[in-house]
C-alpha positions in Angstrom: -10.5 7.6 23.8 -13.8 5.3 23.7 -16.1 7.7 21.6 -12.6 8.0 19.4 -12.8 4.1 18.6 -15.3 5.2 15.8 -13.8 6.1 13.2 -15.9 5.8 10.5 -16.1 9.1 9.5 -13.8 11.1 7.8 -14.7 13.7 10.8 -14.0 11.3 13.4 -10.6 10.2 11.8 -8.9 13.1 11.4 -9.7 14.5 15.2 -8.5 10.7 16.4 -5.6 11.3 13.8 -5.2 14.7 15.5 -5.7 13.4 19.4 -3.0 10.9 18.7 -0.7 13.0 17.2 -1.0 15.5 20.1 -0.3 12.5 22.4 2.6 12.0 20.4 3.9 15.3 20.5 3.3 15.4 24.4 5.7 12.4 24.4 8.4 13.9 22.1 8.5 16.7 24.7 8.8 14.3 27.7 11.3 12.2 25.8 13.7 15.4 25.2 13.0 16.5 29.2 14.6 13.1 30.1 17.5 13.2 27.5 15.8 10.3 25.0 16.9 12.1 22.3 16.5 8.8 20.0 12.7 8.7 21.0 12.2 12.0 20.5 13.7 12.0 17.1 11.5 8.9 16.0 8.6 10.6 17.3 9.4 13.6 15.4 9.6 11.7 12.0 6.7 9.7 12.6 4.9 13.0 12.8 5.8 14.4 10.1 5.0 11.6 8.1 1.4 11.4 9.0 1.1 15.4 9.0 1.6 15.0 5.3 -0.8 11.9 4.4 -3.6 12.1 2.5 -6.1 9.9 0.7 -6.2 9.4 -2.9 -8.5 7.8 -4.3 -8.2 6.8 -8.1 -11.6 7.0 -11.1 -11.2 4.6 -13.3 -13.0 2.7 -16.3 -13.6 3.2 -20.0 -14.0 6.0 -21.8 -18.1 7.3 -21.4 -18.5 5.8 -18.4 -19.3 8.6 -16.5 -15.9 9.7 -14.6 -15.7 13.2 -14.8 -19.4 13.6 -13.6 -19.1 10.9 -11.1 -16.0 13.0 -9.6 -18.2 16.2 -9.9 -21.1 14.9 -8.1 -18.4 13.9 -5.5 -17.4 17.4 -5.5 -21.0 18.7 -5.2 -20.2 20.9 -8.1 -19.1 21.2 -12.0 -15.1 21.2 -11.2 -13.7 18.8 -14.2 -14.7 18.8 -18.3 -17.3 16.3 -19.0 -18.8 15.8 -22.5 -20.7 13.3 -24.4 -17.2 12.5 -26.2 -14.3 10.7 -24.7 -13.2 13.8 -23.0 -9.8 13.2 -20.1 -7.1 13.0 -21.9 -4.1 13.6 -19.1 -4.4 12.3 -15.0 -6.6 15.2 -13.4 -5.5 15.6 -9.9 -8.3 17.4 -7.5 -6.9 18.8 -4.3 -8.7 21.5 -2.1 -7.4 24.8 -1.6 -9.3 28.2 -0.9 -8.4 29.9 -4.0 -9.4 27.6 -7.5 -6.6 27.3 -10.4 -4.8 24.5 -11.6 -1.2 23.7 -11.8 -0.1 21.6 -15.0 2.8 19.6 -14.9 4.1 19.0 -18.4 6.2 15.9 -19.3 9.2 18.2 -20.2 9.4 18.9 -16.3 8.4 22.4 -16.6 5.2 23.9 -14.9 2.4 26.5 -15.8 -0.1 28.0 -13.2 -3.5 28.5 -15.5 -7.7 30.0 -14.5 -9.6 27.2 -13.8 -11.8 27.7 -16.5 -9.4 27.1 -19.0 -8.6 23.9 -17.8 -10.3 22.0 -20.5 -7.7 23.7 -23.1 -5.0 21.2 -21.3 -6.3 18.3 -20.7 -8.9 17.0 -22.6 -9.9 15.9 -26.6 -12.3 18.0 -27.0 -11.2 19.9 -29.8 -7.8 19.1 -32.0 -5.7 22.2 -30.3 -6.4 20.7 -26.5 -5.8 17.0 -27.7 -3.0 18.0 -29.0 -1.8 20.1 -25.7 -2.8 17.4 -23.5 -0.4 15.0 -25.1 2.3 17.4 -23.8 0.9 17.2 -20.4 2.0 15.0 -17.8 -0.4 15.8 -15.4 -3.2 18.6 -14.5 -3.3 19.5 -10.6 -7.0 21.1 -10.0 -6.7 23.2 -6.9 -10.5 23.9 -5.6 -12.7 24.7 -2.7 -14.9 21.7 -2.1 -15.7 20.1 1.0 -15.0 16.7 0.1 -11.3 17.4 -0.3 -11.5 19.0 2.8 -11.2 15.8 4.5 -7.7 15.4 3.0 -8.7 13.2 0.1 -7.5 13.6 -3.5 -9.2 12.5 -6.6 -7.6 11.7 -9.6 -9.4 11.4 -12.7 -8.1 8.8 -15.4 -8.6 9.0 -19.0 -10.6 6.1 -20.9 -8.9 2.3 -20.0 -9.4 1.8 -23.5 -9.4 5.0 -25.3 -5.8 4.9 -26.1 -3.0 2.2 -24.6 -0.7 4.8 -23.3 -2.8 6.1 -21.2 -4.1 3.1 -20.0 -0.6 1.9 -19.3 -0.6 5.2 -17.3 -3.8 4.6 -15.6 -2.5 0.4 -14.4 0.8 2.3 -13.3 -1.1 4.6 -10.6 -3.0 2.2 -9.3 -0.4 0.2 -6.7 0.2 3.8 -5.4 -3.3 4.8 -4.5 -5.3 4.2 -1.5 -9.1 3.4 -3.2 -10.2 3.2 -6.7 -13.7 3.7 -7.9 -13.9 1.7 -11.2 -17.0 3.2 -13.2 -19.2 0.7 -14.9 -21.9 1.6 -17.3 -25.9 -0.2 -15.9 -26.9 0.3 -19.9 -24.0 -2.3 -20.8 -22.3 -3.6 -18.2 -19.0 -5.4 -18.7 -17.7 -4.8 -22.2 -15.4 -7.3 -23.5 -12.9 -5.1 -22.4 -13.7 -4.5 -19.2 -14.0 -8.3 -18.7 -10.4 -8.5 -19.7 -8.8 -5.7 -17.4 -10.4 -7.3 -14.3 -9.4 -10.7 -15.5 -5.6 -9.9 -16.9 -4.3 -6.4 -16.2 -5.8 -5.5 -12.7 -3.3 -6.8 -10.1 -5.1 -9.3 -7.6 -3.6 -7.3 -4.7 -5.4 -4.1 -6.1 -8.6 -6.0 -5.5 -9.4 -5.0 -2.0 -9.6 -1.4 -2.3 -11.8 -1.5 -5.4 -15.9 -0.1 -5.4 -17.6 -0.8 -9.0 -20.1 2.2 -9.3 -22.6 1.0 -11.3 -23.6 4.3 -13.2 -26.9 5.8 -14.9 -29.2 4.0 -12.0 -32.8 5.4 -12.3 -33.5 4.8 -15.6 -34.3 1.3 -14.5 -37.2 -0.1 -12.2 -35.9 -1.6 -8.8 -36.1 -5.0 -9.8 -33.5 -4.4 -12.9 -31.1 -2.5 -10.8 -31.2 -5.1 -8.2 -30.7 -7.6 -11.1 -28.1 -5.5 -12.6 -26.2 -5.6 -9.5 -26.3 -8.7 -8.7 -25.4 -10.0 -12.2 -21.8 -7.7 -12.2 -21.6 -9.2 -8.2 -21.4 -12.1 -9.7 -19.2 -11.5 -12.8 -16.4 -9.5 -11.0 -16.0 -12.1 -8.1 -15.9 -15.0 -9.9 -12.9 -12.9 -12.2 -11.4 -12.1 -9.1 -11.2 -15.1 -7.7 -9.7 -17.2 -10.9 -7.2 -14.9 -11.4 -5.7 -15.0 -7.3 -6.5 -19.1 -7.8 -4.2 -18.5 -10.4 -1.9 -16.4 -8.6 -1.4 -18.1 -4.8 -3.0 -21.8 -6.2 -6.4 -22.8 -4.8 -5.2 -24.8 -2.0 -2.8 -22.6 0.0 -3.6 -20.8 3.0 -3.1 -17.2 1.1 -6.0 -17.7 -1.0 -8.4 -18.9 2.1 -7.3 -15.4 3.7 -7.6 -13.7 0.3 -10.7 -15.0 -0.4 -12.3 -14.1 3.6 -10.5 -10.8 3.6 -12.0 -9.9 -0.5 -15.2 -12.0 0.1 -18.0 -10.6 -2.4 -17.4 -7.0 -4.5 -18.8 -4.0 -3.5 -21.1 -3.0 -6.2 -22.9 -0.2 -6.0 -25.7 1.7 -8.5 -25.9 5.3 -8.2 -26.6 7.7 -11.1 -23.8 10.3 -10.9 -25.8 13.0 -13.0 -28.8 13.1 -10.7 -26.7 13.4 -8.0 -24.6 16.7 -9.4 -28.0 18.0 -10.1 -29.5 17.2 -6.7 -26.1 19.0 -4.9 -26.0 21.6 -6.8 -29.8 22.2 -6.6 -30.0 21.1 -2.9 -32.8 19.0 -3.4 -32.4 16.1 -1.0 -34.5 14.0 -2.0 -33.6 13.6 -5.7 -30.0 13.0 -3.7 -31.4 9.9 -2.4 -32.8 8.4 -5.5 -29.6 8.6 -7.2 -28.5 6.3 -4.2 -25.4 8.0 -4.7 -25.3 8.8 -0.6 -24.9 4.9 -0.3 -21.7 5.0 -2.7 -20.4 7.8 -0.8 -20.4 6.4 2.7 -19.0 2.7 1.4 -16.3 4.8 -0.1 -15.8 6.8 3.3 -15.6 3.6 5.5 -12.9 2.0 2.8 -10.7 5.1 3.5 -11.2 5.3 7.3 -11.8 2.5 9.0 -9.3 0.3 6.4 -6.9 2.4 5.1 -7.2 4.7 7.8 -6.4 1.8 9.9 -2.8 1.5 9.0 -2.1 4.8 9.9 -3.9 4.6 13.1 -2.5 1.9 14.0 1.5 3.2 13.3 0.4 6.0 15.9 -1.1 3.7 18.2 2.2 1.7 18.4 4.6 4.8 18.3 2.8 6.1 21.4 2.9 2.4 23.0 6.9 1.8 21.8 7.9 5.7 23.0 6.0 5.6 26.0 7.0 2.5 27.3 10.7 3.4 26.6 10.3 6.4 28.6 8.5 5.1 31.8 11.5 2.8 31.8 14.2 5.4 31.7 12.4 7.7 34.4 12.3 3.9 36.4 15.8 3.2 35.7 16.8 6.7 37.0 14.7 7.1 39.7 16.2 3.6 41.2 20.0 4.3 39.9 20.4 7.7 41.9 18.9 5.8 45.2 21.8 3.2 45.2 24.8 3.2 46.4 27.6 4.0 43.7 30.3 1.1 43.9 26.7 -0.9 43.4 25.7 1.4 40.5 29.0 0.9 39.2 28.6 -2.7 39.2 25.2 -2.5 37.5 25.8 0.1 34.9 29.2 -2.4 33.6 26.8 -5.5 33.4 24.0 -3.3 31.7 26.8 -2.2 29.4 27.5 -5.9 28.2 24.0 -6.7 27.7 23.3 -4.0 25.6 26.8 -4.6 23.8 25.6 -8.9 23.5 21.9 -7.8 22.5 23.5 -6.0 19.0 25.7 -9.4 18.8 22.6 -11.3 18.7 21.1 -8.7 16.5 23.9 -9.1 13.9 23.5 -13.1 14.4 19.8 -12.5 13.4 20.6 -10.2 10.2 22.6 -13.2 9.1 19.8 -15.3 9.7 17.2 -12.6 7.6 20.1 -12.8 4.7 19.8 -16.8 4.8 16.1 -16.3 4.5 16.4 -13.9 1.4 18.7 -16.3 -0.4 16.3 -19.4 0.4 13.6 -17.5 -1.3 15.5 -16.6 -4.2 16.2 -20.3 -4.6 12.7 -21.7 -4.0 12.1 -18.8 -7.2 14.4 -20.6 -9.1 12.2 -22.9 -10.6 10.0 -20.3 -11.9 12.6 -18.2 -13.4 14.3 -21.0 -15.3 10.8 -21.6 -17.0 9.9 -18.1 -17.0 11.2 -17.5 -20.9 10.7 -21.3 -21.6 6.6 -19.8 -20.7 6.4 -16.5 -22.5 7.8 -18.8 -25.7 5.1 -21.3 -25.4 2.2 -19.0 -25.0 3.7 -17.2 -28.2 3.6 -20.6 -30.1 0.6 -21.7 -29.2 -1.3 -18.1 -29.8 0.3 -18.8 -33.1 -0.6 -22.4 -33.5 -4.0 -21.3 -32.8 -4.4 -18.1 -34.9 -6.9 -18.9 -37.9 -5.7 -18.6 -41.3 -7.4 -19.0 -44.5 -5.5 -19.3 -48.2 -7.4 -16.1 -48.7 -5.0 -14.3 -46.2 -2.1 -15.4 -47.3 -2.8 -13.1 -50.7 -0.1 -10.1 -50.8 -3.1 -7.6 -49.8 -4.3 -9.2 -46.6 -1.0 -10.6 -45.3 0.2 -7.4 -43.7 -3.6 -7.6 -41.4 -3.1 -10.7 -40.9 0.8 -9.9 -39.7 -0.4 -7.4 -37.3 -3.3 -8.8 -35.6 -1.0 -11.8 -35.0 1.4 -10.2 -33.7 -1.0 -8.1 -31.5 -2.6 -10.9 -30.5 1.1 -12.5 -29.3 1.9 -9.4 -27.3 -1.2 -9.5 -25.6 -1.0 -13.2 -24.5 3.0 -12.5 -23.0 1.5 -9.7 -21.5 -0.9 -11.2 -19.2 1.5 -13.9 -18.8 3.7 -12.2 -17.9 2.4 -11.2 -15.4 0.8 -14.0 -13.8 4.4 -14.9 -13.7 5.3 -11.9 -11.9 2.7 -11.7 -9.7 3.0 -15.5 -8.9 6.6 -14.3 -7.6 5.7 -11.3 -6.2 3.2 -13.8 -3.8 6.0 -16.2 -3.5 7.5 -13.0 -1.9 5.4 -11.7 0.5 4.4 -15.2 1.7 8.0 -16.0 3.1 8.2 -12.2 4.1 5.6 -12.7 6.5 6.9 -16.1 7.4 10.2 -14.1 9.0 8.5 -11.4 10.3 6.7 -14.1 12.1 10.1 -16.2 13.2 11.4 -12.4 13.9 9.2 -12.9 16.9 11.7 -15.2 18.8 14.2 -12.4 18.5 11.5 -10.0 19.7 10.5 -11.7 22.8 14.9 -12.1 23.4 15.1 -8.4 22.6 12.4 -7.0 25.2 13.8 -9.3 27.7 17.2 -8.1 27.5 15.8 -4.5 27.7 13.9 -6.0 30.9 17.0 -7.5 32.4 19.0 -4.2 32.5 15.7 -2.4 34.0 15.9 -5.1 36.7 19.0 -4.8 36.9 18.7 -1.4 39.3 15.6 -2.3 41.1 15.3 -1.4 44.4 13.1 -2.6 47.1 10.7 -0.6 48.4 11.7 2.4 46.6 8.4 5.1 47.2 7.9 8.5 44.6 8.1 11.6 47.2 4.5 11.7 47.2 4.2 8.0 48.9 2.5 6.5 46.0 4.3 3.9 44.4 5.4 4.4 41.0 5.5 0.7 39.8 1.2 1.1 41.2 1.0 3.7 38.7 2.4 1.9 36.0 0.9 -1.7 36.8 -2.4 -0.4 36.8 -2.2 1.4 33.8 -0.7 -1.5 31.6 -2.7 -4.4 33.2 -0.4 -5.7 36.1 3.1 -5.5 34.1 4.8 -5.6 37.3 8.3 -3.8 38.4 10.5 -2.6 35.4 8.5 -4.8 33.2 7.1 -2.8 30.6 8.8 -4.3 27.8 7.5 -7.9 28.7 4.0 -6.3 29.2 4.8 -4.9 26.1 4.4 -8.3 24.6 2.1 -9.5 26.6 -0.5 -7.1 25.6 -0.8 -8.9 22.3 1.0 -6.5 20.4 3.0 -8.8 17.9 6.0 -7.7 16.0 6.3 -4.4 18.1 9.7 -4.0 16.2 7.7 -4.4 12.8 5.2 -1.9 13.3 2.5 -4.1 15.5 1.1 -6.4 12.2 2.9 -9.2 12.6 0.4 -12.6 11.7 -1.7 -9.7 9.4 1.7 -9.0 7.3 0.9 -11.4 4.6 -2.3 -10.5 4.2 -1.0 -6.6 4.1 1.4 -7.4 1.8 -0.9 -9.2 -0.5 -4.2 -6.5 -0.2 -2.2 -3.2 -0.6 1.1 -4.3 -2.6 4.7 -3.7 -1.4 6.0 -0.9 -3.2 9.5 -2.6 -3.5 7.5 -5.1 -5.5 5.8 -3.2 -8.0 9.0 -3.4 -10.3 8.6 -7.5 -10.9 5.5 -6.5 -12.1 6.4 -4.1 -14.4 9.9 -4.7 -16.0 9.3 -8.2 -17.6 6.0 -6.6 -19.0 8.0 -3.6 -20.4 10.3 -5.7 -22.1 7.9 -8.6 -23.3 6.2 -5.7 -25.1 9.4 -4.4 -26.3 10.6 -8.1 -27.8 7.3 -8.6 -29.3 7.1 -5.0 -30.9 10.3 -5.7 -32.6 9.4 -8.5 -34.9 7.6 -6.4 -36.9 10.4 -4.7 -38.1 12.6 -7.6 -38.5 10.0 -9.9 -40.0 9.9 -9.7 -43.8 7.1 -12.4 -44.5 8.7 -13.3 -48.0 8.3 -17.1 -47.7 8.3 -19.3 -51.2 4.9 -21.3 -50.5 3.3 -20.4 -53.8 3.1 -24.1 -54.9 2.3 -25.6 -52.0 -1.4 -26.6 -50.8 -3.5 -24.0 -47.9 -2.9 -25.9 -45.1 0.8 -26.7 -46.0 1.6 -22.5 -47.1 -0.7 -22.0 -43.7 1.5 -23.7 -41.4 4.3 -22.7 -43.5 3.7 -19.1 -42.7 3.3 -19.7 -39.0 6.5 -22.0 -38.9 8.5 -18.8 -40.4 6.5 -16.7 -37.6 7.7 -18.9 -35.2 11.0 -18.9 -36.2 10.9 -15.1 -35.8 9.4 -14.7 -32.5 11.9 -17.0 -31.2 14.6 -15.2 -32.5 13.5 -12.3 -30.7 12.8 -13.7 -27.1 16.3 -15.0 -27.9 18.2 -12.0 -28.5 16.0 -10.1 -25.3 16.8 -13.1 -22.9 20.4 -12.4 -23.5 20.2 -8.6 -23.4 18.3 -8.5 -20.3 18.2 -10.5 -16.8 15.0 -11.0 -15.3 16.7 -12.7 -12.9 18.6 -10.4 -11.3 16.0 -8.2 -11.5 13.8 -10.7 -9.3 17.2 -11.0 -7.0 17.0 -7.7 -6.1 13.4 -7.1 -5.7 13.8 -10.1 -3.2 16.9 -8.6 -0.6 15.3 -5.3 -0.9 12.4 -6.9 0.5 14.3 -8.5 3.1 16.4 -5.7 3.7 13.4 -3.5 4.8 12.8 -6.3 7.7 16.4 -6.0 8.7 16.0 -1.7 8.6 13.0 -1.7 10.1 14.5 -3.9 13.5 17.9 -2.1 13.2 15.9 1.3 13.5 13.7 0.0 16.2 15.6 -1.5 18.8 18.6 1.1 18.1 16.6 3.5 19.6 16.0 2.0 22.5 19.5 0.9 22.7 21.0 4.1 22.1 18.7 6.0 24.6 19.2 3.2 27.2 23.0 3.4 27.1 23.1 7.4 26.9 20.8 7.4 30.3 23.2 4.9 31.9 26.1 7.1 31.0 24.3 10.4 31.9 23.5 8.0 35.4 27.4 7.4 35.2 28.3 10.8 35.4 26.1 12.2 38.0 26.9 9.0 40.5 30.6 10.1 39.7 29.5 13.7 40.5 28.1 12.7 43.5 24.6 14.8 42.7 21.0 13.8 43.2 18.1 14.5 42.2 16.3 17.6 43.5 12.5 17.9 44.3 11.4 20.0 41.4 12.9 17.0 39.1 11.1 14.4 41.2 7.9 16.4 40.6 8.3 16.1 37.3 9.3 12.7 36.6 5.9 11.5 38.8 3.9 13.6 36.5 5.1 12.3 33.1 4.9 8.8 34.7 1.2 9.0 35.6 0.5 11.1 32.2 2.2 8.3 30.5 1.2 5.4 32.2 -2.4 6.7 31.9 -1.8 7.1 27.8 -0.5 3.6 27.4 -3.5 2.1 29.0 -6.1 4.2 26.4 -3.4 3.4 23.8 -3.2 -0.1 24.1 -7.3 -0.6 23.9 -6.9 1.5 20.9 -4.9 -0.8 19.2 -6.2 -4.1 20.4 -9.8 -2.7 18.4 -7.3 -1.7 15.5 -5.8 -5.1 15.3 -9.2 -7.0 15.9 -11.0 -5.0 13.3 -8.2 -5.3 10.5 -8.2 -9.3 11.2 -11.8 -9.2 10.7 
């Protein structure tokens, strides 16, 4: 397990990917031997879950930035259209597969299997016919033999930020869902007013973390200008960064010291994509390196393993530590039930009965506790949802108050420009309000999420003691394993001197907090804020969706016929803006009425909340379940008067020592885990 601790690589992850999910699998079997049919179950979906992960990792930028060859050089060879016009017009997909074609998913819901080389035809604007498909399509799967995604890793290729706003809002809609983006930036003209926007108004701070900026078309510069090139966009993107989560968590609260540790400075790197196409394709290693594009490739491959990757490492880690300690119990708890005698078991097994029946009392005590939680939040987010509209108006008004007019656009051939860059200009502004707004409350959220999963501790440490209590419960003294070693030896010196029946409290003691949450308690705000819940992602969205919608509407309802012809510029001027005023608030007026951004908020906040409740009831009923079905199994055998033959004894030593020897690999595994994600 030591040489498995680097995971760096996407070589070395999936074979410690693989070597844990063979551990797990060797525990499902085990756990079914011994009647845990709970365990085994979990184990079985926990599987399956990680069988089917994969990487993706999102291109983005603006259109000609170099995406499509930057993806191609990834792929060592020419898989996607490139062309010296804005050319993606749809979200490619690359995936690997022996045999090349491409799947394209139209937004009708239909499908069409198409040759490879006709790909361009769907998807891009190169000529009037395939712009014209590629509106139709939803989104282009490109199934191809390439090494890179090999190593489970999708690409997805977005079209232009700024080529067309539809697809841009498709391109910020991906984004929460993906594990790395590589956002392309051009060394010839780095951050265009529009770039400087998206990182400053539209790119969710939580998305920040899992960004690289590839500076692109490096070597047609000396050293010294890329170096200053790099530094200068450094410098840009961080200090965008870090207004907008100022903004977001406020300068002074813990969440922005951890965000601003965890984020620290951008990783900017210059690489000139075309070189390095030309140097794979060509096998010329050297020209490889000059394009520095080896240098891109490994920061990328250390974001996905040893961060991402981390997570899911990290949920096997714990499975194998949560299942295996659970089943070393029950083979303990057997072992000393069939050695006593049965008016004792008897005893015994109807006081382990009413713990386990008192532990789901206190467990429904603490759901009413997690519900209390939930409605405190939502009443702390009162505040900012009373002021939410009373905000989106203001930054309408004062876009207005400061739009600048002239008498000369107030003439019946300009005002109709003038109109619509106003009023573009006003659903920009409630845009990025918006959601400041919404991320302010989606921070607001996470923070008191991992607040309770931190006071879900208490209940934690009572839970595993309970469990403890009915393992102690039907100790024995003295009791020996057929072969004379003794199994609680086995088991303390695997786990670190536990001690009998107490692998739940060693549990704890090994420094795995919030076992029941998955192992990250005390890094869940920080989780929640880098990667994004996806419960959350709807705050963001809806009130931008509608803001959009409100603002869109004035346009048709405004008529602009206002009787200022006698009155002087400044007096028609703000004559003009008092009736666009007038309007716009008309029209937040009518959408405040028809929609309820509150509730919305409500719900996003006890689904969040519910999750913690799930996540404990799934947890601890598994052990609860299992526990009481070996007590009654226990039951009927002491009632039956049978024992436990030799063969059976065999086999319970040998899963005890394979166990006990996993849990002690196991938990060093996930101490490094957990001290390398709180780095």
């Amino acid at each position: 397990m030591e040489q498995a601790l680097n995971y760096g690589s996407y070589s070395a992850y999936k074979e410690m990917v693989s070597e844990l999910t063979e551990n797990l699998s060797q525990l499902k079997e085990y756990s079914e031997d011994v009647g845990l049919e709970h365990t085994a179950k979990s184990i079985a979906e926990t599987i399956e879950k990680i069988s089917g992960e994969r990487f993706e990792v999102a291109i983005v930028g603006e259109f000609k930035r170099g995406k499509s060859t930057l993806i191609n050089a990834l792929l060592g060879q020419e898989v996607l259209p490139a062309d010296v016009l804005p050319a993606t017009a749809t979200l490619n997909r690359v995936t690997y597969s022996e045999t090349p074609y491409v799947m394209v998913e139209y937004k009708t819901g239909e499908s069409e299997r198409v040759d490879i080389d006709k790909l361009e035809n769907y998807v891009t604007k190169l000529s009037y016919e395939s712009e014209k498909t590629a509106e139709t399509v939803k989104q282009a799967t490109v199934y191809y033999d390439t090494d890179f995604c090999k190593n489970n890793v999708d690409i997805i290729d977005t079209p232009g930020l700024n080529d067309d706003e539809q697809m841009t809002s498709v391109t910020l809609s991906i984004l929460p869902e993906i594990d790395a983006a590589v956002f392309v930036i051009s060394a010839n003209s780095p951050f265009s007013q529009f770039e400087k926007e998206f990182l400053e108004k539209k790119m969710l701070t939580s998305d920040m973390g899992r960004i690289i900026f590839a500076v692109n078309c490096f070597g047609t510069f000396s050293k010294e200008d890329e170096d200053r090139i790099v530094e200068t966009v450094e410098k840009r993107i961080g200090s965008y960064v870090m207004e907008k989560a100022k903004l977001v968590m406020g300068e002074d609260s813990k969440e922005f010291a951890v965000y601003k540790r965890k984020i620290g400075k951008p990783r900017v790197i210059g690489v000139y994509a075309k070189k390095a196409l030309m140097a794979k394709e060509s096998g010329d290693a050297a020209m490889l390196e000059e394009s520095n594009f080896p240098t891109f490739e490994r920061a990328l491959e250390t974001m996905l393993t040893q961060e991402r990757g981390a997570i899911t490492l990290q949920i096997l880690a714990n499975k194998i530590i949560s299942s295996g300690s659970e089943l070393i119990n029950s083979i303990i708890l057997r072992e000393n039930a069939l050695m006593m005698e049965t008016d004792e078991f008897m005893d015994k097994y109807t006081a382990a009965i009413e713990e386990i029946d008192d532990i789901r009392t206190k467990k429904r005590e603490e759901f009413v506790r997690i519900n209390d939680a939930a409605n405190k939040v939502f009443e702390g987010l009162q505040p900012i949802l009373d002021s939410y509209w009373i905000q989106i108006e203001e930054t309408a008004m004062k876009v207005i108050d400061d739009f600048p007019m002239s008498a000369d656009d107030l003439k019946k051939d300009k005002i109709k420009i003038v109109y619509s860059k106003l009023t573009e200009k006003i659903k920009e502004n409630i845009k990025n309000k918006a959601q400041i707004i919404c991320e302010q409350i989606q921070n607001e959220i996470n923070v008191a999420l991992s607040d309770e999963a931190e006071r879900l501790q208490s209940f934690e440490d009572e839970f595993f003691a309970s469990v403890s209590r009915i393992q102690e419960m039907f100790s024995v003294a003295g009791r020996h394993s057929r072969n004379g070693g003794v199994v609680d030896q086995i088991i303390s010196v695997a786990i670190g001197s536990v001690g009998t029946g107490g692998l739940f409290i060693g549990f704890r003691e090994a420094g795995i907090k919030g076992a029941l949450l998955g192992g990250t308690t005390g890094l869940a705000g920080f989780s929640a804020t880098f990667f994004a819940l996806a419960a959350l992602i709807g705050i963001s969205a809806a009130p931008v969706v509608l803001c959009i919608a409100a603002i869109a509407g004035i346009a048709g309802t405004f008529t602009g016929k206002l009787s200022v012809d006698k009155l002087l510029v400044q007096e028609r001027i703000d004559k003009y803006k008092a009736g666009f005023k007038q309007n716009v608030k008309k029209q937040f007026h009518e959408m405040k009425i028809s929609s309820d951004f509150t509730e919305t908020v409500r719900q996003q906040v006890f689904a969040a909340f519910q999750g913690l409740k799930s996540k404990i009831e799934s947890e601890t009923e598994i052990i609860l379940l299992d526990t009481q079905k070996t007590l009654d199994n226990l039951n009927q055998l002491k009632t039956e008067k049978k024992n436990m033959s030799d063969n059976e004894r065999d086999k319970l030593q040998t899963i005890t020592e394979y166990t006990g020897s996993l849990l002690a690999e196991t938990y060093n595994l996930h101490k490094t885990l957990t001290d390398n994600m709180a780095v």
